[in-house]
MIKENU-18716 format. One line per 8 residues: number of its first residue (from 0); for each residue z negated, x, y of N, C-alpha, C. Coordinates in nm, 2 decimals. Layout:
<zators>
NUM	Z,X,Y,Z,X,Y,Z,X,Y; ...
</zators>
This chain:
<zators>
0	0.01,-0.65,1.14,-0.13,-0.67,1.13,-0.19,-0.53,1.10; -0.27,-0.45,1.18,-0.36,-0.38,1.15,-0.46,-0.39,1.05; -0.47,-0.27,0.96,-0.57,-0.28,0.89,-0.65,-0.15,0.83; -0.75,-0.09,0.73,-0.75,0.04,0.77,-0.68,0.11,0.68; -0.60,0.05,0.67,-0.49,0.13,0.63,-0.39,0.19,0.70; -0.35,0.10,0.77,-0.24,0.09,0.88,-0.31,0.25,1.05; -0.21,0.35,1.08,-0.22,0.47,1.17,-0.14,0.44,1.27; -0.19,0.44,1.42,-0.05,0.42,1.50,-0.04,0.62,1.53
8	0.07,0.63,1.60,0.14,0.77,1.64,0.23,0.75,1.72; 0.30,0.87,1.77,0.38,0.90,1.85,0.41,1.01,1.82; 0.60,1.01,1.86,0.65,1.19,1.89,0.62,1.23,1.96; 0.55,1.40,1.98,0.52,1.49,2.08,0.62,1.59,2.07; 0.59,1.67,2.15,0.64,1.86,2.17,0.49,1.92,2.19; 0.55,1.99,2.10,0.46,2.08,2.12,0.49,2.27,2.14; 0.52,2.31,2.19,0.56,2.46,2.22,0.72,2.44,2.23; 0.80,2.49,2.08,0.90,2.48,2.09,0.90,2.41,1.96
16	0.85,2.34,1.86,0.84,2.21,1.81,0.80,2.06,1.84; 0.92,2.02,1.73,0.89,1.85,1.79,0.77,1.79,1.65; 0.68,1.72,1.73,0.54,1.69,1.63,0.54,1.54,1.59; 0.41,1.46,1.51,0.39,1.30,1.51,0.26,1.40,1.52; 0.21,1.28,1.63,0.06,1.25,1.65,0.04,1.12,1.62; -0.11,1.13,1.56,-0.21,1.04,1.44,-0.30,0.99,1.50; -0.38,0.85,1.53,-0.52,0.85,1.56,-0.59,0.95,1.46; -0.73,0.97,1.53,-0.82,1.11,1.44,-0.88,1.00,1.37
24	-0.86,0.90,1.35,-0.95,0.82,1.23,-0.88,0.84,1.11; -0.72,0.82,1.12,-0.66,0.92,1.01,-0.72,1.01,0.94; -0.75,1.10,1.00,-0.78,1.30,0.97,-0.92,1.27,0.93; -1.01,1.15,1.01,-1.18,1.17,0.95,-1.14,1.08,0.79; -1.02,0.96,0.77,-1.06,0.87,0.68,-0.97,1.00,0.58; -0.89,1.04,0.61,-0.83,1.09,0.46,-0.81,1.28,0.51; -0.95,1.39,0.51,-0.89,1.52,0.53,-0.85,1.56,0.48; -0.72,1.54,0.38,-0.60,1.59,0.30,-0.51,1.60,0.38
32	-0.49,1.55,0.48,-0.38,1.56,0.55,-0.43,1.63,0.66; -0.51,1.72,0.63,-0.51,1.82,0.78,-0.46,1.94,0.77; -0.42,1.99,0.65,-0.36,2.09,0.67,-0.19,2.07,0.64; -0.12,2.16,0.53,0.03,2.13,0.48,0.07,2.03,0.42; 0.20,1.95,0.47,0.24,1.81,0.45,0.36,1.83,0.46; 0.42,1.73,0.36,0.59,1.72,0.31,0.62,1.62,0.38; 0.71,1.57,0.44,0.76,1.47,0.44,0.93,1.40,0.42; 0.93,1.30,0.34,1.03,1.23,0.27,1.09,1.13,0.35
40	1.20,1.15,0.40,1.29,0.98,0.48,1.32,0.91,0.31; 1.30,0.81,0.34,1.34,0.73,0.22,1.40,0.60,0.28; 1.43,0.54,0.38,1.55,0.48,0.42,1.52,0.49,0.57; 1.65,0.45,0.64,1.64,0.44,0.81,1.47,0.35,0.84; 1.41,0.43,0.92,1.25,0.41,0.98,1.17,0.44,0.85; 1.18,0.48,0.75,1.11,0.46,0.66,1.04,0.59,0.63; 0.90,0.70,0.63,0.92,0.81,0.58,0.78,0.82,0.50; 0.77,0.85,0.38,0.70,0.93,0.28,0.62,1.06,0.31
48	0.49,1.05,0.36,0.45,1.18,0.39,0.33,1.22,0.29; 0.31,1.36,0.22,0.24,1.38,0.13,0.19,1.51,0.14; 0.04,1.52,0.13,-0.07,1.63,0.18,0.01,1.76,0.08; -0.03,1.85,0.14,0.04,1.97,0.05,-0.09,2.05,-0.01; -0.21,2.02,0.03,-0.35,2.11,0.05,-0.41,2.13,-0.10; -0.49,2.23,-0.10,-0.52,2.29,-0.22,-0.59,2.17,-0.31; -0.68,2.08,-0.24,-0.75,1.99,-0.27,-0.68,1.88,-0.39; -0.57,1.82,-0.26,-0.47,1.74,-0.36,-0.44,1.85,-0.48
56	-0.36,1.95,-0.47,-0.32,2.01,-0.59,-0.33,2.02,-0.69; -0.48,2.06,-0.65,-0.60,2.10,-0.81,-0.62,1.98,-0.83; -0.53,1.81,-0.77,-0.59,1.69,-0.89,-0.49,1.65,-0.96; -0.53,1.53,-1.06,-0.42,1.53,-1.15,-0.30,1.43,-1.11; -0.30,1.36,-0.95,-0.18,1.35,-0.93,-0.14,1.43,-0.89; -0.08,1.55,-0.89,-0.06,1.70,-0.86,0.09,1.64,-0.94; 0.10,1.59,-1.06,0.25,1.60,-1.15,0.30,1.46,-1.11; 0.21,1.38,-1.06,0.26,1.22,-1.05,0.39,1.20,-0.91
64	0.45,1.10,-0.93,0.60,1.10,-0.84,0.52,1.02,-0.72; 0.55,1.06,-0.59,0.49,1.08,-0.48,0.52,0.93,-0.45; 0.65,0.87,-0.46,0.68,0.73,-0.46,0.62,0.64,-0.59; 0.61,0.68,-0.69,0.53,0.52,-0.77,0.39,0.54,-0.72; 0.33,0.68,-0.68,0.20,0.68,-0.61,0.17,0.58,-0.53; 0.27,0.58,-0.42,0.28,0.52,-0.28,0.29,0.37,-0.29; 0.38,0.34,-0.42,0.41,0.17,-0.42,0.29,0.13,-0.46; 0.22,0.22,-0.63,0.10,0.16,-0.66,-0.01,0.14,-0.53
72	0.00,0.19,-0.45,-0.14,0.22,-0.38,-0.12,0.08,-0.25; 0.03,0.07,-0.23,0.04,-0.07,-0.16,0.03,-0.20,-0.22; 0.07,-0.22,-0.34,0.03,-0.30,-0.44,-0.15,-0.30,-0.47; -0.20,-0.16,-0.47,-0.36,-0.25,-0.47,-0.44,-0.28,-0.39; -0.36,-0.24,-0.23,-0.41,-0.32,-0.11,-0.37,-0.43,-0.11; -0.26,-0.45,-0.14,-0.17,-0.62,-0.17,-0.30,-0.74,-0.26; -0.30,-0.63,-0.35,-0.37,-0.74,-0.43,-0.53,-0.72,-0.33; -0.56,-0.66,-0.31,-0.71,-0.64,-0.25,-0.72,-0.80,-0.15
80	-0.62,-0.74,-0.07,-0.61,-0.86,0.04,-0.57,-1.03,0.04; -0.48,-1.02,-0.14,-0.42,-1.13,-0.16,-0.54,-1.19,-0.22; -0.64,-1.18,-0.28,-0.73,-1.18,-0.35,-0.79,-1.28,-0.32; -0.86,-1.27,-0.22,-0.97,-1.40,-0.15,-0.86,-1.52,-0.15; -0.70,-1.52,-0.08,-0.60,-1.61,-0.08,-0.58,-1.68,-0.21; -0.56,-1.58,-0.28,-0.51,-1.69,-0.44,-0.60,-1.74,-0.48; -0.71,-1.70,-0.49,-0.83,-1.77,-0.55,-0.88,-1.92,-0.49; -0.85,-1.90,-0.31,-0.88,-2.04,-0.26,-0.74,-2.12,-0.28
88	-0.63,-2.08,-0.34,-0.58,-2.16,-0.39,-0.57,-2.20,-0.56; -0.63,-2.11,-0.61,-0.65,-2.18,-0.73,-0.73,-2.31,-0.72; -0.87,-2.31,-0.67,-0.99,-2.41,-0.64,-0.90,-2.51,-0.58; -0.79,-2.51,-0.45,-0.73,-2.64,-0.41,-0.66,-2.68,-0.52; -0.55,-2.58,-0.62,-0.49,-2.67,-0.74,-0.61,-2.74,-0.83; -0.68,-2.64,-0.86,-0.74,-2.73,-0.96,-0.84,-2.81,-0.89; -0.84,-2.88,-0.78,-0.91,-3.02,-0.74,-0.81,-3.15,-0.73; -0.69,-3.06,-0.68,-0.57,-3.14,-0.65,-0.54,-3.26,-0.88
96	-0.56,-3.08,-0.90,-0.51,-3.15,-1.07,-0.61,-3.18,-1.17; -0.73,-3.20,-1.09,-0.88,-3.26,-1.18,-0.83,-3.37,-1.26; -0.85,-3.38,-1.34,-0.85,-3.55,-1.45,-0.70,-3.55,-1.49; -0.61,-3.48,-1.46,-0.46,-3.50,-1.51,-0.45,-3.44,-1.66; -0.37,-3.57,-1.77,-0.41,-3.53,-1.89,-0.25,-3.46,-1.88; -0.27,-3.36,-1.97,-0.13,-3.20,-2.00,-0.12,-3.22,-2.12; 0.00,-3.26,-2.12,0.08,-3.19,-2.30,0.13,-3.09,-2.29; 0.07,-2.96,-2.34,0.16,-2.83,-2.37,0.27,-2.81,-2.43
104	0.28,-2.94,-2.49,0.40,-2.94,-2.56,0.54,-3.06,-2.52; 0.50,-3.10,-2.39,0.59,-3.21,-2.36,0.73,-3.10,-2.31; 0.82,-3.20,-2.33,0.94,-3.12,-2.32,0.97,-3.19,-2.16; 0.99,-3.06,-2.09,1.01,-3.11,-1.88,1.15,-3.09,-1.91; 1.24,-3.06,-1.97,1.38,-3.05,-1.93,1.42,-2.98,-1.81; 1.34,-2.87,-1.83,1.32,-2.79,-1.68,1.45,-2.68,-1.72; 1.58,-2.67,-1.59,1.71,-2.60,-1.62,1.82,-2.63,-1.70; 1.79,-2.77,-1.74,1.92,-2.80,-1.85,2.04,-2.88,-1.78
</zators>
C-alpha cells in the first residue's frame, strides 16, 4: 500500500557509478536528502538511509541512533493510520457489550 510515506526507485549508472533513483516528490517532501547521505543494510533487502546535510546536523537528532529514529517514526505512522481503525472498533465493542453487568473482581480462571 502506497502512502506518502512510501518512495518508489530504481538502480541506475550513472558515469562510472552505480546510483538509486527517487520520485522528486521525495526531494520536494523531505530536502534533507538532497545533498550527503549514509546508507545502512540492516538485513537482506532492508536499507537505512540517513541525510548527512548541515541542516540535519545542527538538530538535536544529530546524537540520536539513526535506527530507534527510524522505528519511532514508523510506529507514529502506525499509530496515525491505526487510529481511525481502533476507534471504530472500540464503538463496535462497546455496542456489542452495552448493558453487560462486569465484576472486576470475578475470578475467569484464565491460564490455570
Amino acid at each position: 500500500m502506497r502512502n506518502n510515506h512510501d518512495y518508489t526507485g530504481s538502480h541506475a549508472t550513472t558515469g562510472n557509478s552505480e546510483a538509486m533513483r527517487f520520485d522528486k516528490r521525495l526531494f520536494k517532501q523531505h530536502p534533507e536528502f538532497g545533498g550527503a547521505v549514509r546508507a545502512r543494510v540492516l538485513s537482506k533487502g532492508v536499507m537505512l538511509v540517513t541525510a548527512e546535510s548541515d541542516a540535519v546536523a545542527d538538530s538535536p537528532e544529530e546524537h540520536e541512533d539513526p535506527l530507534l529514529v527510524a522505528w519511532l517514526g514508523f510506529v507514529e505512522r502506525d499509530l496515525g493510520v491505526s487510529r481511525d481503525m481502533a476507534e471504530n472498533r472500540l464503538t463496535r465493542l462497546r455496542e456489542l457489550t452495552d448493558g453487560i453487568a462486569v465484576d472486576p473482581d470475578e475470578d475467569l480462571d484464565i491460564g490455570r
